[in-house]
Backbone of each chain as ProteinMPNN parsed JSONL, in Angstrom:
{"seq_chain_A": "XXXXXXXXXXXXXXXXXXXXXXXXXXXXXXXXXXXXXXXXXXXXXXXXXXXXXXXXXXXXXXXXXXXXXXXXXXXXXXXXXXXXXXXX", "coords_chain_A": {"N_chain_A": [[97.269, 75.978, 105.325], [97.3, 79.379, 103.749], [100.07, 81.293, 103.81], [100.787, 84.294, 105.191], [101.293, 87.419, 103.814], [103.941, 88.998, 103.713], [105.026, 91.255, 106.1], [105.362, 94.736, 105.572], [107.014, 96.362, 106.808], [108.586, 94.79, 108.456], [111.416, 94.451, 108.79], [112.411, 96.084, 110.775], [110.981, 94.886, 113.296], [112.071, 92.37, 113.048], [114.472, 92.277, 113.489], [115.244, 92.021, 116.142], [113.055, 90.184, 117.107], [113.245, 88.102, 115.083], [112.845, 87.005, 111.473], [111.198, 85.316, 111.48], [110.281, 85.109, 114.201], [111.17, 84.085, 115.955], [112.953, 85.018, 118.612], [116.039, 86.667, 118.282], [117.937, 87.81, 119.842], [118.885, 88.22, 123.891], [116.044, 89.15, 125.864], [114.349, 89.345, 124.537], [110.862, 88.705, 123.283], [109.813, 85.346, 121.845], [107.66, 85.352, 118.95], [106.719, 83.733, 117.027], [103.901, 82.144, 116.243], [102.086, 83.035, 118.271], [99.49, 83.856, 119.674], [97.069, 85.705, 117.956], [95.287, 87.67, 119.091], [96.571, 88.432, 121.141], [99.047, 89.287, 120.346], [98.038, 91.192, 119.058], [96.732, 93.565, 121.169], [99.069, 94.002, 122.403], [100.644, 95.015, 120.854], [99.106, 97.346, 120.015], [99.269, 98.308, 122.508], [101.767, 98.893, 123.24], [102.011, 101.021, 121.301], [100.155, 103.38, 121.911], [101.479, 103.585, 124.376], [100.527, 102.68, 126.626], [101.206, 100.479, 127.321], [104.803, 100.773, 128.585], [107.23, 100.485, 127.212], [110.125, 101.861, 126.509], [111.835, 101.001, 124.239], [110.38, 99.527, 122.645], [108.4, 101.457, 122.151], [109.669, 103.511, 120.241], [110.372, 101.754, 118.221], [107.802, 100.734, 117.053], [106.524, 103.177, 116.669], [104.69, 105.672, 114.702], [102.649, 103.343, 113.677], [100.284, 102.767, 111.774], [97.222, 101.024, 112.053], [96.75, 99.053, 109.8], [99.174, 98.192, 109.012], [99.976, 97.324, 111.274], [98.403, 94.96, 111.74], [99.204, 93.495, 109.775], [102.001, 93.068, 110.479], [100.549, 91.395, 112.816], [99.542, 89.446, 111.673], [101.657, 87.738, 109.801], [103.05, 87.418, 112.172], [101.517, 85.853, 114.135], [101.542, 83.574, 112.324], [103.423, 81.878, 111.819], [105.24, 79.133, 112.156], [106.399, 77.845, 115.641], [109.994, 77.368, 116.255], [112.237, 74.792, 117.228], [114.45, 75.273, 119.839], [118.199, 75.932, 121.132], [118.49, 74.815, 123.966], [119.571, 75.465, 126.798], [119.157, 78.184, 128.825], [119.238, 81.255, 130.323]], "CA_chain_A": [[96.939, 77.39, 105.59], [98.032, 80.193, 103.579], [101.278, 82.262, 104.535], [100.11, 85.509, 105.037], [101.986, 88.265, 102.892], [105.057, 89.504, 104.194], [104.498, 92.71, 106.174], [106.108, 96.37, 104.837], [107.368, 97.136, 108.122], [109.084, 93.36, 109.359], [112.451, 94.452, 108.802], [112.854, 96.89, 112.168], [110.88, 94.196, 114.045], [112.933, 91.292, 112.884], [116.009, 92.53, 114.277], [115.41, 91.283, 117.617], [112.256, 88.858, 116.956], [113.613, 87.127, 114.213], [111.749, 87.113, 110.621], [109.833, 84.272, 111.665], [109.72, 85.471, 115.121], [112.016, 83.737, 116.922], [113.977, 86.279, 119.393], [117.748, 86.812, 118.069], [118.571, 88.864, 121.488], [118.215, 87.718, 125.334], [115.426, 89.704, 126.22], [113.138, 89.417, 123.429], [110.288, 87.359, 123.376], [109.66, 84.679, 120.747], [106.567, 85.588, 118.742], [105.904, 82.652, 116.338], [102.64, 81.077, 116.333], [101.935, 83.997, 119.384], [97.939, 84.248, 119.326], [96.454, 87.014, 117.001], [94.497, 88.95, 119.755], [97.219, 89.011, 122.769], [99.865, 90.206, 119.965], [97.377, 92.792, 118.606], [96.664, 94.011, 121.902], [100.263, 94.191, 122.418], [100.953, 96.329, 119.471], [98.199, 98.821, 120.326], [99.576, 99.195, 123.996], [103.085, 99.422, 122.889], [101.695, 102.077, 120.16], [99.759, 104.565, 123.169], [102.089, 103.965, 125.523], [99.88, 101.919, 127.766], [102.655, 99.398, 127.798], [105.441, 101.229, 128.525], [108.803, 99.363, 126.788], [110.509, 103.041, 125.211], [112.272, 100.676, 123.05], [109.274, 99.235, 121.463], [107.532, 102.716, 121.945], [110.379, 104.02, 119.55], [110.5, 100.942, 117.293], [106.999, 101.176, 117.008], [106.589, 104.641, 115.969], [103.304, 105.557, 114.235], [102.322, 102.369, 112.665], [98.71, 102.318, 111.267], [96.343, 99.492, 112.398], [96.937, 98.088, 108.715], [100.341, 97.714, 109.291], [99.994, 96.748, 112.448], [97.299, 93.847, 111.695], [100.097, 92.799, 109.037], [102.674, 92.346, 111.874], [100.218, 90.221, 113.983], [99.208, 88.347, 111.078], [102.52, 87.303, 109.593], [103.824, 86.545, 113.375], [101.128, 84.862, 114.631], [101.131, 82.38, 111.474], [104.686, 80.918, 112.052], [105.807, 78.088, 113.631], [107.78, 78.005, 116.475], [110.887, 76.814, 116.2], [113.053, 74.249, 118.885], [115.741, 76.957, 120.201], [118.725, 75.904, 121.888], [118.349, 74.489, 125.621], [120.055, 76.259, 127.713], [119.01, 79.51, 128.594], [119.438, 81.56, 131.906]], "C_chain_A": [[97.854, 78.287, 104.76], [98.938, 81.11, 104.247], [100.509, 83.55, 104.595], [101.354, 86.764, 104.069], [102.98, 88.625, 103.796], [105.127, 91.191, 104.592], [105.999, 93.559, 105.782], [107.329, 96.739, 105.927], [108.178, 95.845, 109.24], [109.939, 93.809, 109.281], [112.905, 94.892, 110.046], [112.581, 95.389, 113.353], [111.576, 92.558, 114.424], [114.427, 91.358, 113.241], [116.346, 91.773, 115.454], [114.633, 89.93, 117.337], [112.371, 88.274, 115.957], [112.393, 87.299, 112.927], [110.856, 86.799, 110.735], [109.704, 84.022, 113.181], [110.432, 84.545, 116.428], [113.357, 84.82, 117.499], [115.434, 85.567, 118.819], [118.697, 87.712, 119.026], [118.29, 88.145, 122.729], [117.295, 89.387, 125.076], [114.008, 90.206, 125.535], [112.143, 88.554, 123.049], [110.318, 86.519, 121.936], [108.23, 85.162, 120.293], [106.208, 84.566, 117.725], [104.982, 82.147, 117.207], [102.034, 81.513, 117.781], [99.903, 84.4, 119.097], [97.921, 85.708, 119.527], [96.278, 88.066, 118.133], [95.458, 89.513, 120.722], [98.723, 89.793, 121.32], [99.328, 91.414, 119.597], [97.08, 93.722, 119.947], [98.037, 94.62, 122.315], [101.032, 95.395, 121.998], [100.595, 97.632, 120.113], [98.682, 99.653, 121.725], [100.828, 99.727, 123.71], [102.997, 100.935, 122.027], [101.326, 103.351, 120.7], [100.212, 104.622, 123.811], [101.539, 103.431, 127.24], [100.447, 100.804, 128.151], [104.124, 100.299, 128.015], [106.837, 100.967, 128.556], [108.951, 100.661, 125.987], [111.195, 101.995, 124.31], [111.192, 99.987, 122.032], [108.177, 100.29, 121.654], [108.117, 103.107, 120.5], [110.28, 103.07, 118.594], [109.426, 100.813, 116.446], [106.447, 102.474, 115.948], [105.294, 104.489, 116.125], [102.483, 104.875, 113.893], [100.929, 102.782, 112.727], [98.258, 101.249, 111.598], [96.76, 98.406, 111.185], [97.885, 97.611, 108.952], [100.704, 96.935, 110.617], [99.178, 95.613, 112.488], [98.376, 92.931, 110.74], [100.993, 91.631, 109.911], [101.864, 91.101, 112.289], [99.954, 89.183, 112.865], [100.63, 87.342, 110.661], [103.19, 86.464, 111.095], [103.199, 85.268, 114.047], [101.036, 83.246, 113.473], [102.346, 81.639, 111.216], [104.241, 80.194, 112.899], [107.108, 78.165, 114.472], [108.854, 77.073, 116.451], [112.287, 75.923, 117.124], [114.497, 75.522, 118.734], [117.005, 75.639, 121.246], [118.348, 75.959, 123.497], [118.226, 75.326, 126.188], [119.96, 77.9, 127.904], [119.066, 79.985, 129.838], [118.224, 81.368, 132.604]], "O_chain_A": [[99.068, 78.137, 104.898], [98.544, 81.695, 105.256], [99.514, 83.662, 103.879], [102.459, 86.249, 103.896], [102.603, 88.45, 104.955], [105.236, 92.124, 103.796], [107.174, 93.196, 105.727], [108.375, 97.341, 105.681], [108.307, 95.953, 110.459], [109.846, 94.195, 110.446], [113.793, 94.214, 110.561], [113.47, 94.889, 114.042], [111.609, 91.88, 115.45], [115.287, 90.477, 113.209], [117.35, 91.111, 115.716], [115.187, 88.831, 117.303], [111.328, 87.666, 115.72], [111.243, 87.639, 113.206], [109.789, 87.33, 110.426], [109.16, 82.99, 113.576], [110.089, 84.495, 117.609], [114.363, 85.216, 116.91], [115.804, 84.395, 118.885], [119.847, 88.128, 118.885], [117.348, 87.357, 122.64], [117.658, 90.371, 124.433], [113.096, 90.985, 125.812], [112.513, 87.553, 122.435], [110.839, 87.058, 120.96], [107.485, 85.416, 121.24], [104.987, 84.607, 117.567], [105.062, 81.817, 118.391], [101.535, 80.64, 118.491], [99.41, 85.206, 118.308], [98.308, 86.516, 120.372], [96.927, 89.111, 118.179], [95.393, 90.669, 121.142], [99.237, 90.871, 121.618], [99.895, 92.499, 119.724], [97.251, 94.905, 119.653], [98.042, 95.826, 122.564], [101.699, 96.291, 122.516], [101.269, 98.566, 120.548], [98.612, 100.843, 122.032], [101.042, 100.926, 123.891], [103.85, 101.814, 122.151], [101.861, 104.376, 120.276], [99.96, 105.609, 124.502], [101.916, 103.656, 128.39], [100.208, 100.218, 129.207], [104.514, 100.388, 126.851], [107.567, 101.121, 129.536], [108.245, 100.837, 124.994], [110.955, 102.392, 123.17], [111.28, 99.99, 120.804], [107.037, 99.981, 121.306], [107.327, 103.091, 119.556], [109.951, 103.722, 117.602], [109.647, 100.754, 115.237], [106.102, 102.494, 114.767], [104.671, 103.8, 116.934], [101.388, 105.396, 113.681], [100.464, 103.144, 113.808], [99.017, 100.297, 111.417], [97.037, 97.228, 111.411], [97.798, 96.408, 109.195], [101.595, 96.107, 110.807], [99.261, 95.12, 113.613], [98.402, 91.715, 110.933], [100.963, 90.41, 110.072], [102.32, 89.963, 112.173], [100.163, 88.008, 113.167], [100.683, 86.228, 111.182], [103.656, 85.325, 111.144], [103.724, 84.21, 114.393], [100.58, 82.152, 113.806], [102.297, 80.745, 110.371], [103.443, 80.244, 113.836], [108.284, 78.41, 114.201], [108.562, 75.893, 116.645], [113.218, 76.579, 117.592], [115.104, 76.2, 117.906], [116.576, 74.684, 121.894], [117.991, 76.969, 124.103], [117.219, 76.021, 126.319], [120.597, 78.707, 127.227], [118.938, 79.102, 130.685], [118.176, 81.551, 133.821]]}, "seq_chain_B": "XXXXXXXXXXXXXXXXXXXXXXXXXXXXXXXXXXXXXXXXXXXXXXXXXXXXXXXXXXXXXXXXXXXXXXXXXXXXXXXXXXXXXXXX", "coords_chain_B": {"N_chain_B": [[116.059, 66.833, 126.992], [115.447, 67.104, 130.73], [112.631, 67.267, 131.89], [111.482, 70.561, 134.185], [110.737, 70.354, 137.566], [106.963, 70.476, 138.277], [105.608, 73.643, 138.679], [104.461, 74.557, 142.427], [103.033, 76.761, 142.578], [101.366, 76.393, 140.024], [98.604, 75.984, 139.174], [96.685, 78.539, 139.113], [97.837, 80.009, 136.989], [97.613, 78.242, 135.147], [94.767, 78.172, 134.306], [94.361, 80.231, 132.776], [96.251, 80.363, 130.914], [97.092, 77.64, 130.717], [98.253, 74.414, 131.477], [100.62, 73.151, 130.082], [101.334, 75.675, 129.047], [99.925, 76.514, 126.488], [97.855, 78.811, 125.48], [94.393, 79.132, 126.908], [91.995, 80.964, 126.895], [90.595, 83.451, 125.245], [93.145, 86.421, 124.427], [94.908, 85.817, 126.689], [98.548, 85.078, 126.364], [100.375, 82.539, 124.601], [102.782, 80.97, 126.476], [103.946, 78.324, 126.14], [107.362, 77.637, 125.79], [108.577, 79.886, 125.298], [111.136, 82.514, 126.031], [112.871, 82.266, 128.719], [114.196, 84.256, 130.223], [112.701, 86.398, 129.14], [110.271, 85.735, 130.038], [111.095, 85.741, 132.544], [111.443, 88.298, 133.461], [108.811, 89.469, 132.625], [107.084, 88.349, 134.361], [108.393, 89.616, 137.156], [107.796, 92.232, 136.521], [105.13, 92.33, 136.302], [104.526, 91.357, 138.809], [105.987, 93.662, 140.339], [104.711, 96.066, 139.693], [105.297, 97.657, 137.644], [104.679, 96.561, 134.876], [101.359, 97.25, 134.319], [98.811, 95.069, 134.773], [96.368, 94.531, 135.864], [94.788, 92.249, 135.885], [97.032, 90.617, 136.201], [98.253, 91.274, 138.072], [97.16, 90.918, 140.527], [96.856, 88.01, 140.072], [99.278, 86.975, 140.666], [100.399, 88.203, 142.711], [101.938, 87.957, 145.666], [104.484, 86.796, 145.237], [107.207, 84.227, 145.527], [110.771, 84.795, 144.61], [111.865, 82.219, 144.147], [109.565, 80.947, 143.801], [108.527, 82.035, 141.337], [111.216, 81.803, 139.723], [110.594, 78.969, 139.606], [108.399, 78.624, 137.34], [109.105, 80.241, 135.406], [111.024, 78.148, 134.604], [109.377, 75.952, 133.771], [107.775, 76.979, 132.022], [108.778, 78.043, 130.237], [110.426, 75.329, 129.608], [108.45, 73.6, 128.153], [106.853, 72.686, 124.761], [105.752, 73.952, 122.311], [102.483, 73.651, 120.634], [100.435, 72.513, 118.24], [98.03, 74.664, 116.826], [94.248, 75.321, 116.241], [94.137, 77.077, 113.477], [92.379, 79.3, 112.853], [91.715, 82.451, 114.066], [90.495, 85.409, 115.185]], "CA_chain_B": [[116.269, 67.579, 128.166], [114.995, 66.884, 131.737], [111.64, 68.645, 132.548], [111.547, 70.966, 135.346], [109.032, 70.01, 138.327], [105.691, 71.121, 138.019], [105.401, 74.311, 139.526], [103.625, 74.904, 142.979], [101.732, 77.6, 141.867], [100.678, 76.086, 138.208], [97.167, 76.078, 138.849], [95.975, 79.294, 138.877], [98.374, 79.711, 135.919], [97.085, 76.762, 133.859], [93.497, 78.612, 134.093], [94.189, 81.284, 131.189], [97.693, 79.914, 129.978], [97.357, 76.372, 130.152], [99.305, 73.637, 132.071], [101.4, 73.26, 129.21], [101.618, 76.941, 127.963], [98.691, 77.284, 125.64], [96.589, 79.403, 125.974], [92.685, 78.417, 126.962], [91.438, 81.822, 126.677], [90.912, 84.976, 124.512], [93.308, 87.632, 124.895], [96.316, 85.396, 127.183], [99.557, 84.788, 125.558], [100.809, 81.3, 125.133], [103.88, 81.078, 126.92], [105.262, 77.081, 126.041], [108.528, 77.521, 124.916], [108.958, 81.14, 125.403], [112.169, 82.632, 126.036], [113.244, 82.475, 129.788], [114.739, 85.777, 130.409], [111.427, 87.452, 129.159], [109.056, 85.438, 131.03], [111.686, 86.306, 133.714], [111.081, 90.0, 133.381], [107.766, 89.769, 132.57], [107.054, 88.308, 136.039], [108.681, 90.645, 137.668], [106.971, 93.225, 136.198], [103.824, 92.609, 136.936], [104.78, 91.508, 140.35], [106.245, 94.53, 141.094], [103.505, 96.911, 138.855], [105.619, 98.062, 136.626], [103.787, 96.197, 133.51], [100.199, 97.209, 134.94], [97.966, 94.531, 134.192], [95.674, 94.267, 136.908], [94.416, 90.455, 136.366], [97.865, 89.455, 136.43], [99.316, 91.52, 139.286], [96.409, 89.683, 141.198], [97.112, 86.444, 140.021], [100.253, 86.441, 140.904], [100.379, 88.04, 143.824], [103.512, 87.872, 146.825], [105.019, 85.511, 144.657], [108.75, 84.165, 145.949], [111.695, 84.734, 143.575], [111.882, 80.934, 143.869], [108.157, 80.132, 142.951], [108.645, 82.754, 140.114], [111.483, 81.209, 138.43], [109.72, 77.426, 138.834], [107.098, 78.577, 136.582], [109.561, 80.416, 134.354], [111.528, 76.896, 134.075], [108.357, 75.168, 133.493], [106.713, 77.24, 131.139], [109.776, 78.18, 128.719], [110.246, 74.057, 128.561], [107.306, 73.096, 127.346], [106.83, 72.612, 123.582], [104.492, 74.634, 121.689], [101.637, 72.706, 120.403], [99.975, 73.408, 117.035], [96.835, 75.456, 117.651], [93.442, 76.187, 115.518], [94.622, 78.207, 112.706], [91.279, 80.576, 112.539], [91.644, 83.265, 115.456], [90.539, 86.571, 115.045]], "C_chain_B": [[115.488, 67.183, 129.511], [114.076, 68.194, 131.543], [111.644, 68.766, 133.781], [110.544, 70.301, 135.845], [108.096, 70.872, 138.27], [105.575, 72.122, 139.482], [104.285, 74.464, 141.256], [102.7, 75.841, 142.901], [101.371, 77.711, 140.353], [99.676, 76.585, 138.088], [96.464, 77.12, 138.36], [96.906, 79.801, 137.388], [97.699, 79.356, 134.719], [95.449, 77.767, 133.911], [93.461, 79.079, 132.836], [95.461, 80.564, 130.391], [97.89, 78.343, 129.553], [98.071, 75.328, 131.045], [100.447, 73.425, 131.559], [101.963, 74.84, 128.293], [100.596, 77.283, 126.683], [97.571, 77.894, 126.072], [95.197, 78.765, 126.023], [91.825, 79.927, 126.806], [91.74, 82.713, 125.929], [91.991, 85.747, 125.1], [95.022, 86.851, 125.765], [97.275, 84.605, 126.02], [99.655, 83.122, 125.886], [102.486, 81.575, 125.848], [104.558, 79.267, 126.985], [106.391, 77.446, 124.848], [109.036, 78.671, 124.81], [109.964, 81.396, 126.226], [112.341, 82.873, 127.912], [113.578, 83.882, 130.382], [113.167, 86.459, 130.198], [110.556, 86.509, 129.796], [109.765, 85.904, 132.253], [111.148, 87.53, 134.433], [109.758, 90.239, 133.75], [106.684, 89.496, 133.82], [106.89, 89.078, 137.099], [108.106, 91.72, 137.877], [105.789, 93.679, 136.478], [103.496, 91.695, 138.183], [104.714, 92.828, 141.283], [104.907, 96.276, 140.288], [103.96, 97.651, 137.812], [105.19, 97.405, 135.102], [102.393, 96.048, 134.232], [99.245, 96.967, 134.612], [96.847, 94.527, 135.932], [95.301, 92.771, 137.186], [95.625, 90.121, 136.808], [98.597, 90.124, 137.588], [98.555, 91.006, 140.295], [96.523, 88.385, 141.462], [98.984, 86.188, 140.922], [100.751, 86.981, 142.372], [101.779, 88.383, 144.676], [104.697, 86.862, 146.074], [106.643, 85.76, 144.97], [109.597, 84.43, 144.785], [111.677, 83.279, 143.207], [110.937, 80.185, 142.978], [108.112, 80.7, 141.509], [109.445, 81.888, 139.296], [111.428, 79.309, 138.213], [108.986, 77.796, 138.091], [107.826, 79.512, 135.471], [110.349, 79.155, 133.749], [110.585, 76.01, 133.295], [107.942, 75.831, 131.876], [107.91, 77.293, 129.715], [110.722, 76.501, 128.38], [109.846, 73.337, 128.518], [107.329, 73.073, 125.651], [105.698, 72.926, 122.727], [103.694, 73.57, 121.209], [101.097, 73.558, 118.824], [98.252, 73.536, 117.987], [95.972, 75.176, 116.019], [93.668, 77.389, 114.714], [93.508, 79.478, 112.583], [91.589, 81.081, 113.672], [91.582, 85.123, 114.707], [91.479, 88.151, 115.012]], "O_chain_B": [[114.419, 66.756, 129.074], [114.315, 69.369, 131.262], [111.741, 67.834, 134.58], [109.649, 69.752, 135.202], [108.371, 72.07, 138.211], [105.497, 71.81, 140.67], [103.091, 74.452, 140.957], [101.529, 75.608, 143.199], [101.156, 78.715, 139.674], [99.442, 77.457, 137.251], [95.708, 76.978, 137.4], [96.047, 79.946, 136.518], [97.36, 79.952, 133.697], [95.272, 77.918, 132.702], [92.788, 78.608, 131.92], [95.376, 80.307, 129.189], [98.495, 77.87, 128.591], [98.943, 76.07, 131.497], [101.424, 73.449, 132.307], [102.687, 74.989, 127.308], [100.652, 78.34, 126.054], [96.64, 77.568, 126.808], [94.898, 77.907, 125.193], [90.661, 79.674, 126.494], [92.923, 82.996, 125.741], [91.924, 85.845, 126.326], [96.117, 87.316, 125.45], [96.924, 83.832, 125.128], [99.255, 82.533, 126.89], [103.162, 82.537, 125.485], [105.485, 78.979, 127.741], [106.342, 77.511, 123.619], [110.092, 78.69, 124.177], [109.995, 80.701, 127.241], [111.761, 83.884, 128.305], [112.752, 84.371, 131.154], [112.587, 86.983, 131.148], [109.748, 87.31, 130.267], [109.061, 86.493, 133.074], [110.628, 87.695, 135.536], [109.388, 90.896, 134.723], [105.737, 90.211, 134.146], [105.899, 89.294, 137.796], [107.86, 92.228, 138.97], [105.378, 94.801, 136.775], [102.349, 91.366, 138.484], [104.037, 93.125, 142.266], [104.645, 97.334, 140.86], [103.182, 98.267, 137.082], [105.576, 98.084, 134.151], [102.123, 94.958, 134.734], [98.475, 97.817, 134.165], [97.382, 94.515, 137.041], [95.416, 92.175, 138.257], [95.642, 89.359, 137.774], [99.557, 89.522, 138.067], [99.257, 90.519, 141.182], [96.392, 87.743, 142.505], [99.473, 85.262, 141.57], [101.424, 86.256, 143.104], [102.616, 89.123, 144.16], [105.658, 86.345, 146.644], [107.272, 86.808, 144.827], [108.97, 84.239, 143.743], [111.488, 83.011, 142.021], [111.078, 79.379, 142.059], [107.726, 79.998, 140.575], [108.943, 81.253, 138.368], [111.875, 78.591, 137.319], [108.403, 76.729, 137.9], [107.128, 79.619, 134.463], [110.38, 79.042, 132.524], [110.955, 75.4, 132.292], [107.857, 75.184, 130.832], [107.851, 76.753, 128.611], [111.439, 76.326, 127.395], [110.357, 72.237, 128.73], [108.275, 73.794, 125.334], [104.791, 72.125, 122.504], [104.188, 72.451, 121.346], [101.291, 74.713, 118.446], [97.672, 73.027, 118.946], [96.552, 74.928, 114.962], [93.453, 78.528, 115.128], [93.907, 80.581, 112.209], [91.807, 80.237, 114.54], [92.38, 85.745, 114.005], [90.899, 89.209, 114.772]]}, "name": "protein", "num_of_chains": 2, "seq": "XXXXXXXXXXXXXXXXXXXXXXXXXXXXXXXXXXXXXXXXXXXXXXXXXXXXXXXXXXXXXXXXXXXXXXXXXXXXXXXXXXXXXXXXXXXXXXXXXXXXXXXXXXXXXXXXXXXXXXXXXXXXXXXXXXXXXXXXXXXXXXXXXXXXXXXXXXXXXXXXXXXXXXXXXXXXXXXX"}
């Protein structure tokens, strides 16, 4: 399967969820290999405010659907990666 | 690692998510292998209605702190599975 292009806009979201979507924070989910439709849905609620996380309201911002279809594509097309055990 | 015991309330669970954490339907997240702490939360959340999904504050219901975090042990260690790369 092709990689998908490297979205414009990964850098903010890779802070916490990792480039390739593995959370680098407690409290952040993992998003590799996260199916397409429940992250795009995701996005869009986080985006209106119909999810209401202000830090991924704010992180968020304006994005455009394009950019935002980028995101889900690039995340959902990792693999997830074994993580360290122990977790609370 | 030792796997946790199989939750008492898997079943209705395993419907959209899977027994193992993959998803079986459109639209639900997978959750094998996902980060403890946020399935923690995310629980919670739409336990208590603060993430206001309606299927899932249904599904889940009166749910004990206890039964909650068996099915966060369970689900965050499981081991992702590879999936069907086409998804909309």
């Amino acid at each position: 399967a092709d990689m998908p292009p490297k979205p414009v806009r990964l850098g903010l979201c890779a802070a916490c969820h990792g480039e390739k979507g593995m959370a680098q924070i407690p409290g952040a989910p993992n998003l590799a290999g996260q199916r397409a439709d429940y992250l795009r849905k995701a996005l869009k609620d986080y985006r209106d405010g119909s999810r209401n996380v202000p830090l991924m309201r704010a992180a968020i911002g304006p994005v455009s659907d394009a950019d935002l279809d980028q995101l889900v594509r690039w995340y959902s097309a990792q693999t997830p990666q074994p993580q360290a055990a122990a977790q609370p």
